[in-house]
Each structure stands twice: as C-alpha cells, then as structure tokens.
CHARMM-style PDB file with segment names, atoms N, HN, CA, C and O in Angstrom:
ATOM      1  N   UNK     1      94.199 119.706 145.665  1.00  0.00      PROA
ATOM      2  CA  UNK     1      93.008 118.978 146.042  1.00  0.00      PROA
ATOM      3  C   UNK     1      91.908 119.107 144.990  1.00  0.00      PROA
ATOM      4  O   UNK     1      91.205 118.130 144.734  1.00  0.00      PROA
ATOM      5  N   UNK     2      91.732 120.288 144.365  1.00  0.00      PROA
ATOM      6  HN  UNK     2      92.304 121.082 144.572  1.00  0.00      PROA
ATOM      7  CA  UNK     2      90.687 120.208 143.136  1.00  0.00      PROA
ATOM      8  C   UNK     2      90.943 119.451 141.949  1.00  0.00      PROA
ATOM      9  O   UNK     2      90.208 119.325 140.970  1.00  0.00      PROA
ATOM     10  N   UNK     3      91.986 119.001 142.141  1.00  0.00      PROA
ATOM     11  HN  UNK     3      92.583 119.104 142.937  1.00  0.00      PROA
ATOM     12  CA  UNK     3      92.231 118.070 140.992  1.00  0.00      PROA
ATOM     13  C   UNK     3      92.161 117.109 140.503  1.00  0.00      PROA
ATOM     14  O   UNK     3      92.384 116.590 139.409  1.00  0.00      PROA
ATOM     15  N   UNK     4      91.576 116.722 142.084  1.00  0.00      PROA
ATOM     16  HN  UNK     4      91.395 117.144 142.972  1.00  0.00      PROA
ATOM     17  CA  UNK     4      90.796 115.177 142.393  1.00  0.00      PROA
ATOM     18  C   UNK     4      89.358 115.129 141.793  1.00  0.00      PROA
ATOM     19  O   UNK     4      88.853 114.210 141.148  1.00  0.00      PROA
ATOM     20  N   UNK     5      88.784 116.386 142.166  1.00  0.00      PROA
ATOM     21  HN  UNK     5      89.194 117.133 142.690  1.00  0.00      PROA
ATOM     22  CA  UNK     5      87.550 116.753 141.512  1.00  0.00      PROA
ATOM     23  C   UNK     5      87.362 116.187 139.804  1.00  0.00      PROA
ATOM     24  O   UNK     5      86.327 115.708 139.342  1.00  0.00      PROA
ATOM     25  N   UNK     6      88.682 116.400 139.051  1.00  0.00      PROA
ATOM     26  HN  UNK     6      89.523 116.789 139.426  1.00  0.00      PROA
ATOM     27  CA  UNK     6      88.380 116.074 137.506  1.00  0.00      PROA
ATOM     28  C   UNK     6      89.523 115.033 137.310  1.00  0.00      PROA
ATOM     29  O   UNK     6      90.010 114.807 136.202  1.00  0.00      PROA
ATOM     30  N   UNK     7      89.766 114.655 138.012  1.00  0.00      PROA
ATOM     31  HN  UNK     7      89.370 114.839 138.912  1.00  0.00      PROA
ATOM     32  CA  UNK     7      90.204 112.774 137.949  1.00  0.00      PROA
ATOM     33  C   UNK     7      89.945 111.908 138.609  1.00  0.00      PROA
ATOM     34  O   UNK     7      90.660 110.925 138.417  1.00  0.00      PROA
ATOM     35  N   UNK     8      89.005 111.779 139.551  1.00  0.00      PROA
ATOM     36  HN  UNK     8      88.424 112.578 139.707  1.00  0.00      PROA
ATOM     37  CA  UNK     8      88.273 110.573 140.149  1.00  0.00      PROA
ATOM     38  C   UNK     8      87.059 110.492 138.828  1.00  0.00      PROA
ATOM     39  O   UNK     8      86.939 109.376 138.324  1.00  0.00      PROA
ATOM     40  N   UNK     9      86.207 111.570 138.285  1.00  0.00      PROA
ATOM     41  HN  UNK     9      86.304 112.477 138.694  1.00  0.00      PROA
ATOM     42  CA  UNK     9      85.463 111.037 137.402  1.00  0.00      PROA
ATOM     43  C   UNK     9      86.121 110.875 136.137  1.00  0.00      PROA
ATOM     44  O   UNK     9      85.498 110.268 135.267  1.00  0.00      PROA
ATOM     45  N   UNK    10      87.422 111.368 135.845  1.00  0.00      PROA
ATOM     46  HN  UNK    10      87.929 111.861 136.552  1.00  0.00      PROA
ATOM     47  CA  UNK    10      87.649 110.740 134.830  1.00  0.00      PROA
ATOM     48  C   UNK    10      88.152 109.472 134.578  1.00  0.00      PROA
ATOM     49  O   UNK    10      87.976 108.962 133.472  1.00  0.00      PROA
ATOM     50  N   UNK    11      88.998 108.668 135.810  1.00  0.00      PROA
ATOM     51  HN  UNK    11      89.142 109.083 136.709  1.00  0.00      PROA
ATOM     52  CA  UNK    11      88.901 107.831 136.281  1.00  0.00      PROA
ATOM     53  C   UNK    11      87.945 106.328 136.016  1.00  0.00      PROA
ATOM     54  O   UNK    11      88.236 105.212 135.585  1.00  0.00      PROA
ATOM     55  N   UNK    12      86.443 107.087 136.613  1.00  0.00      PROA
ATOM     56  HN  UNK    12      86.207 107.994 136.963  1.00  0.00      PROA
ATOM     57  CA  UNK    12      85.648 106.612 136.638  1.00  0.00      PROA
ATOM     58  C   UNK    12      84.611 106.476 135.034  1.00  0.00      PROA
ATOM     59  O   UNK    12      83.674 105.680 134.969  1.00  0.00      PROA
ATOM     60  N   UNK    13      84.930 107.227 134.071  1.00  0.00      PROA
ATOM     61  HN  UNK    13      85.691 107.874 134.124  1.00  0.00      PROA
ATOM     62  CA  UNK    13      84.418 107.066 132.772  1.00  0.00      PROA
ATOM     63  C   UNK    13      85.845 106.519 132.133  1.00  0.00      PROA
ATOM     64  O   UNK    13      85.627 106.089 131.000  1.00  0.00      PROA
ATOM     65  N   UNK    14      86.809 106.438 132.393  1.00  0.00      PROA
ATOM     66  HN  UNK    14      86.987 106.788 133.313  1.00  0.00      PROA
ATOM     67  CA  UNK    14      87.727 105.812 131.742  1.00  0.00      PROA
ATOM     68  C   UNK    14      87.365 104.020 132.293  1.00  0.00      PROA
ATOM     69  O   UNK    14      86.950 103.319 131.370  1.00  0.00      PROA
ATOM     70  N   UNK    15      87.474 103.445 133.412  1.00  0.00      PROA
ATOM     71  HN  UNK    15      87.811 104.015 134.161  1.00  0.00      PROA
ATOM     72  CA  UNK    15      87.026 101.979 133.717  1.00  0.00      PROA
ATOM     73  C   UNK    15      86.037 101.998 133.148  1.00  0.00      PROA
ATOM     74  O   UNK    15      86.085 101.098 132.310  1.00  0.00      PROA
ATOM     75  N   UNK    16      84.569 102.825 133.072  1.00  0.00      PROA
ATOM     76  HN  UNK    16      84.530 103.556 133.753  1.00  0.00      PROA
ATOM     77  CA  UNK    16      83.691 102.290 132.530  1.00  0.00      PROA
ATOM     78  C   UNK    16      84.467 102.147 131.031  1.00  0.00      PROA
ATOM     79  O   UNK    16      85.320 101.275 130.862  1.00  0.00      PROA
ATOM     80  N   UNK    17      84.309 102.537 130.590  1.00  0.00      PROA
ATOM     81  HN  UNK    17      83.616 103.245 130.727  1.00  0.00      PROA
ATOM     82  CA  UNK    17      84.827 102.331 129.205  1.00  0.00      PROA
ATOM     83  C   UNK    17      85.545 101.237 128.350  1.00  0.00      PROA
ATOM     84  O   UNK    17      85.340 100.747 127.240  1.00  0.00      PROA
ATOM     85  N   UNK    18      86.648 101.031 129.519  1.00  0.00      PROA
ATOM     86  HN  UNK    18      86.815 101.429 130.421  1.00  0.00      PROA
ATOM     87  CA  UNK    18      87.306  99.728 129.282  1.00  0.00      PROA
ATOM     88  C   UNK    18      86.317  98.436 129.551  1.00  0.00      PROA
ATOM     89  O   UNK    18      86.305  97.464 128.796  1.00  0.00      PROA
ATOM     90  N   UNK    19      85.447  98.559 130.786  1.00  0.00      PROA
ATOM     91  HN  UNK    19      85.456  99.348 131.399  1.00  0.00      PROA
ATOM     92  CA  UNK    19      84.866  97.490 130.550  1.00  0.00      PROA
ATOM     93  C   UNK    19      83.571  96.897 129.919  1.00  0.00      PROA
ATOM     94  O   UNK    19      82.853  95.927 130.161  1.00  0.00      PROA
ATOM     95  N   UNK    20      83.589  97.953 128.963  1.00  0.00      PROA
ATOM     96  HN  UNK    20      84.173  98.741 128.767  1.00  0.00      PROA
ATOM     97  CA  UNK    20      82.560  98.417 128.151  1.00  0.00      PROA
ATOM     98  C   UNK    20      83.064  97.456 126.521  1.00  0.00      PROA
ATOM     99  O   UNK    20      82.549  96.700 125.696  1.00  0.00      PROA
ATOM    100  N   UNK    21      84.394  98.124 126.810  1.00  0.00      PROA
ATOM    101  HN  UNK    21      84.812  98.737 127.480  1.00  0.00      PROA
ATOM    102  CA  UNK    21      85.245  97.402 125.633  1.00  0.00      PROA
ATOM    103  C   UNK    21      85.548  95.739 125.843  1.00  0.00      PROA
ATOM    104  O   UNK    21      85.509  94.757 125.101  1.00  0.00      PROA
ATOM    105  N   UNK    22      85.799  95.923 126.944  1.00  0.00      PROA
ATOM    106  HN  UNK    22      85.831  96.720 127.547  1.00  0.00      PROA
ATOM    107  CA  UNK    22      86.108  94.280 126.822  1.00  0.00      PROA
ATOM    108  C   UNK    22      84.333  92.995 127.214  1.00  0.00      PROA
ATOM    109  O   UNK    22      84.297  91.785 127.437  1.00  0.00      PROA
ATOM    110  N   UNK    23      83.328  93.905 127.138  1.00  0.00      PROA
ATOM    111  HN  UNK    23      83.358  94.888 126.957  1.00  0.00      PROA
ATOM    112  CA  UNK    23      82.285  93.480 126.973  1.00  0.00      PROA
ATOM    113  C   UNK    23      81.909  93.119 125.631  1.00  0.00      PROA
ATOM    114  O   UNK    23      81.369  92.067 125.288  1.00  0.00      PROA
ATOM    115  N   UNK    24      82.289  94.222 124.804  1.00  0.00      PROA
ATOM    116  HN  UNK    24      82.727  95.076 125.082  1.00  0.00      PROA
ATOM    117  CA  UNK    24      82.140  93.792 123.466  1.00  0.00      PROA
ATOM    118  C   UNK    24      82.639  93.158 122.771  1.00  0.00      PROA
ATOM    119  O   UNK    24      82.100  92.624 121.801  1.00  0.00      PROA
ATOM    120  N   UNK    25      84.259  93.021 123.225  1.00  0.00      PROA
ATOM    121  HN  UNK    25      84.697  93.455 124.013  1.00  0.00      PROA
ATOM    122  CA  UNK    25      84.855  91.796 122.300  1.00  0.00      PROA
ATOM    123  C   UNK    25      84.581  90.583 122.778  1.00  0.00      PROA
ATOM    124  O   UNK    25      84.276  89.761 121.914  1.00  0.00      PROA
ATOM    125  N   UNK    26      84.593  90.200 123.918  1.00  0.00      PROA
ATOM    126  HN  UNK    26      84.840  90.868 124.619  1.00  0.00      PROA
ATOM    127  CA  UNK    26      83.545  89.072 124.513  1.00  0.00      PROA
ATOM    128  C   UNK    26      82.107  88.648 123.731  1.00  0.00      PROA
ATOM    129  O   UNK    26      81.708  87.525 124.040  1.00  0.00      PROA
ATOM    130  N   UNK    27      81.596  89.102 123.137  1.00  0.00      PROA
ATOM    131  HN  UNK    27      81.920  90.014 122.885  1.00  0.00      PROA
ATOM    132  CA  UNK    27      80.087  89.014 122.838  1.00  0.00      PROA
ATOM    133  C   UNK    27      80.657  88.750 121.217  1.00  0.00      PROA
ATOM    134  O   UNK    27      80.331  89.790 120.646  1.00  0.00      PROA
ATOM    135  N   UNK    28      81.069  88.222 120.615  1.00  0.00      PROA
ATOM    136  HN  UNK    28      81.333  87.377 121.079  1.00  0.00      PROA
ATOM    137  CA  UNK    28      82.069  87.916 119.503  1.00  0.00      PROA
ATOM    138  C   UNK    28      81.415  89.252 118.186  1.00  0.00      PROA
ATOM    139  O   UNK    28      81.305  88.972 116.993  1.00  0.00      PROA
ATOM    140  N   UNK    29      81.131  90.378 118.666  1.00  0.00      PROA
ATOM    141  HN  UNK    29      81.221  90.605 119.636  1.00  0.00      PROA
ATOM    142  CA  UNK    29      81.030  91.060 117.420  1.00  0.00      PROA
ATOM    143  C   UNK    29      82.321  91.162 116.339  1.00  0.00      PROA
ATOM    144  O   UNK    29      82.068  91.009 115.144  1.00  0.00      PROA
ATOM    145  N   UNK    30      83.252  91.337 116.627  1.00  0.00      PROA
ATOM    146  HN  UNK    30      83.458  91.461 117.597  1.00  0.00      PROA
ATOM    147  CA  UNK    30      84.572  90.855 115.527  1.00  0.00      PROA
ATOM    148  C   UNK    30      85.213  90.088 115.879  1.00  0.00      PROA
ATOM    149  O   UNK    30      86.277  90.176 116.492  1.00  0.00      PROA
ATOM    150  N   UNK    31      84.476  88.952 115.433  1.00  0.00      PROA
ATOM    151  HN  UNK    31      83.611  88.880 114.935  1.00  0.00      PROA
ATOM    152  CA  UNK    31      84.912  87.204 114.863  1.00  0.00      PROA
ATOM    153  C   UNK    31      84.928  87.214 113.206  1.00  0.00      PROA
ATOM    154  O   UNK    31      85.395  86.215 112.660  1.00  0.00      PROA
ATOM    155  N   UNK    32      84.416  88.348 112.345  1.00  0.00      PROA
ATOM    156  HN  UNK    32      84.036  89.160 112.788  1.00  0.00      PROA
ATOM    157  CA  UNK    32      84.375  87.719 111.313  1.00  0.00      PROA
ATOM    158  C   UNK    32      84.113  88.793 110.173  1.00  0.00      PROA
ATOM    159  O   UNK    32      83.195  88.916 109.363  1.00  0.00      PROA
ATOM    160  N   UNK    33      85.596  89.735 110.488  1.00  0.00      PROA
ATOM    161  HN  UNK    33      86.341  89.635 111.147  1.00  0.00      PROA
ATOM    162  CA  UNK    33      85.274  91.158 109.794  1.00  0.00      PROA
ATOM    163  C   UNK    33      85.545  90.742 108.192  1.00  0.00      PROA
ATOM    164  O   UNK    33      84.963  91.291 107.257  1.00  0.00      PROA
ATOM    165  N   UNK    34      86.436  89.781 108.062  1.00  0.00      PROA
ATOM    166  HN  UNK    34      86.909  89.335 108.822  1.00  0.00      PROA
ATOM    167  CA  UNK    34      86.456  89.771 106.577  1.00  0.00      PROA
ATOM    168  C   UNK    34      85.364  89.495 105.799  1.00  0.00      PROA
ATOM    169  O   UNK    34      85.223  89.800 104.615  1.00  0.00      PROA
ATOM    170  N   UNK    35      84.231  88.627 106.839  1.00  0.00      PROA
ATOM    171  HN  UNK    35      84.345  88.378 107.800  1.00  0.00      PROA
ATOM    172  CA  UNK    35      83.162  87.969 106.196  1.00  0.00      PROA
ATOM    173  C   UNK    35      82.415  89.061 105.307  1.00  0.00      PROA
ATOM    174  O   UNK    35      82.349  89.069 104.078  1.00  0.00      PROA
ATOM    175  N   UNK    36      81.747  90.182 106.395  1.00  0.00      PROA
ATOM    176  HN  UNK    36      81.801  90.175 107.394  1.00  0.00      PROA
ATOM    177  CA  UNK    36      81.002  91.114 105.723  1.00  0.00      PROA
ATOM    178  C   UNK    36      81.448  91.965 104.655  1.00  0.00      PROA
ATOM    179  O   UNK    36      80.695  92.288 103.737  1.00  0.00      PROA
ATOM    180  N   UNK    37      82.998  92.455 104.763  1.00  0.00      PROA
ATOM    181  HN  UNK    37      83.610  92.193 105.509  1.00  0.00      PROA
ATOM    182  CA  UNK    37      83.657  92.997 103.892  1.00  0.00      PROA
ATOM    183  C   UNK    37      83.534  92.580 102.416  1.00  0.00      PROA
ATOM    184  O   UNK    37      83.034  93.233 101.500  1.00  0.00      PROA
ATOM    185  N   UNK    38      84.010  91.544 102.380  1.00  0.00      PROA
ATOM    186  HN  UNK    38      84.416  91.014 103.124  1.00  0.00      PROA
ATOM    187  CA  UNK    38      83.688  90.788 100.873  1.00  0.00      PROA
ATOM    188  C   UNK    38      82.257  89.628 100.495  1.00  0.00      PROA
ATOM    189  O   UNK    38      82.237  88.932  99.480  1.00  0.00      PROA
ATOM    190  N   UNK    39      81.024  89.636 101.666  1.00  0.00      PROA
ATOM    191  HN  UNK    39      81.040  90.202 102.491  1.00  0.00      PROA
ATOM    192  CA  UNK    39      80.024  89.534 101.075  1.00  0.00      PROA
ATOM    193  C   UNK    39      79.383  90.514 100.291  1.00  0.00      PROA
ATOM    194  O   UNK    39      78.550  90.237  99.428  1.00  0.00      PROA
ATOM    195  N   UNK    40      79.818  91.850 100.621  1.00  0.00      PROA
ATOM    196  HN  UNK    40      80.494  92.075 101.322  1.00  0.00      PROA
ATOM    197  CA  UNK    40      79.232  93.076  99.917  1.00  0.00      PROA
ATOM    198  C   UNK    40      79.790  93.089  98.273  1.00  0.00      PROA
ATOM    199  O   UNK    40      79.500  93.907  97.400  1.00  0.00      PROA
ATOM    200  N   UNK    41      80.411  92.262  98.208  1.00  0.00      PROA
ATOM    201  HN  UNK    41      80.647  91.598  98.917  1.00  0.00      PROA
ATOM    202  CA  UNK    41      81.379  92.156  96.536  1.00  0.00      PROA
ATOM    203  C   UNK    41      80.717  91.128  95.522  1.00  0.00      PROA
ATOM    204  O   UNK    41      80.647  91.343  94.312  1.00  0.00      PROA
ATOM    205  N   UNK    42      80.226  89.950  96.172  1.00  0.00      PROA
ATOM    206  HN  UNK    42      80.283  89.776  97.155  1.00  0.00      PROA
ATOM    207  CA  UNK    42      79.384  89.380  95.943  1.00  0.00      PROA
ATOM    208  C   UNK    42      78.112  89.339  95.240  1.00  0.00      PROA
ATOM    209  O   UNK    42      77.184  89.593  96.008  1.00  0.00      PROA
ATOM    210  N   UNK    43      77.841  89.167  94.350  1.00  0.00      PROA
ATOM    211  HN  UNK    43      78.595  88.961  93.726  1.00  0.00      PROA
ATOM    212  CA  UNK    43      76.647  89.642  93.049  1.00  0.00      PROA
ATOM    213  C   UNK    43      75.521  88.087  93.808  1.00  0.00      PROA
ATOM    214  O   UNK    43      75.691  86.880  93.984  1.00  0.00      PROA
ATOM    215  N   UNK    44      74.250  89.250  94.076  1.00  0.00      PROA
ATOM    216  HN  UNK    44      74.112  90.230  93.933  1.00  0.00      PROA
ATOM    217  CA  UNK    44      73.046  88.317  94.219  1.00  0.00      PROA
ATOM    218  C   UNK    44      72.373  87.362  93.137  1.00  0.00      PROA
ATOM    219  O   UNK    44      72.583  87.609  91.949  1.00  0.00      PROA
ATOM    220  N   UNK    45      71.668  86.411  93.456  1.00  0.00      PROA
ATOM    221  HN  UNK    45      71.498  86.211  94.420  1.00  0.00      PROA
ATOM    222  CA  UNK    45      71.015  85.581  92.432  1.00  0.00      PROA
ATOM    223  C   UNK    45      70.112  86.217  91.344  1.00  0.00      PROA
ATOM    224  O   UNK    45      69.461  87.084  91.926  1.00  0.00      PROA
ATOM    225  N   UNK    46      69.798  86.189  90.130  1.00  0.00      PROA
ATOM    226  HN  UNK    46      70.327  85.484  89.657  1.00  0.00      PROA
ATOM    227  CA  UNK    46      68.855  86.807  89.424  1.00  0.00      PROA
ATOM    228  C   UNK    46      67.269  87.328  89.607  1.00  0.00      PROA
ATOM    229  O   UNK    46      66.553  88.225  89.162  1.00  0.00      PROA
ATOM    230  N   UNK    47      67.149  85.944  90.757  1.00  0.00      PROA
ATOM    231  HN  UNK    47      67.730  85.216  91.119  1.00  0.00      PROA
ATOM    232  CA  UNK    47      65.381  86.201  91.086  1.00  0.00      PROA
ATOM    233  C   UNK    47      65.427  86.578  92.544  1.00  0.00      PROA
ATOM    234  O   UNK    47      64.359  86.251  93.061  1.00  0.00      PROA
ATOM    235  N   UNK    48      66.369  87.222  93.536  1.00  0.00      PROA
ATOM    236  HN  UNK    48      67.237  87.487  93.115  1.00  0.00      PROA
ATOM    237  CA  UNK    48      66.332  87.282  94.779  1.00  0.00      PROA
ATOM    238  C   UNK    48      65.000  88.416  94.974  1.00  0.00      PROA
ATOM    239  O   UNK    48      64.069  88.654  94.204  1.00  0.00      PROA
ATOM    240  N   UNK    49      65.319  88.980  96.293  1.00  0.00      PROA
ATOM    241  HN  UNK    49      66.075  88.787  96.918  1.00  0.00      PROA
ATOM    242  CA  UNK    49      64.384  90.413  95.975  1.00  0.00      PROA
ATOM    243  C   UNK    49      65.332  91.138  95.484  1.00  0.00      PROA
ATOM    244  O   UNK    49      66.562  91.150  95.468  1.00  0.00      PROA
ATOM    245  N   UNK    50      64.247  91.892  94.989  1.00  0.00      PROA
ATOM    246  HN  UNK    50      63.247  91.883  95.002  1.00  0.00      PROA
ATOM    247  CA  UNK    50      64.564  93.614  94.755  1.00  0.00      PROA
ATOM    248  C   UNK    50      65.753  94.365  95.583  1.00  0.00      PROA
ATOM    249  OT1 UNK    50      65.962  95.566  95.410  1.00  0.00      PROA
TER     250      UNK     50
END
C-alpha cells in the first residue's frame, strides 16, 4: 500500500509532462530547426549593426 504513495504522484508528474510535451510541439516551436542552425553560418551585411 505505500507504494501507491510514490506512484500516484509519479504518475501524476509523468501526465503532466507529457502534456506539457505535446503542448509544445503543437505551438510549432520545431517547424524549422534547420533554419536557425545554418542562419548562424551566414555572414551579415557590411553596414548592419554592430
């Protein structure tokens, strides 16, 4: 019976979690990992800023 004690909340931080995760891929943060990857390779204009 105490064992319920440390798996109903783990349980319960494990769902949160997942739907934590599938909140975020929903919200399109990686739609477009290559983009940033190789804008960083990319040499700025001569007069941009600093």
């Amino acid at each position: 019976m105490t064992i319920l004690g440390f798996l109903i909340p783990l349980a319960l931080v494990g769902g949160l979690a997942g739907l934590f995760f599938f909140r975020v891929l929903r919200s399109g943060r990686f739609e477009d990992l290559d983009g940033a990857a190789n804008r960083i390779l990319i040499d700025d204009p001569a007069g941009g800023e600093p």
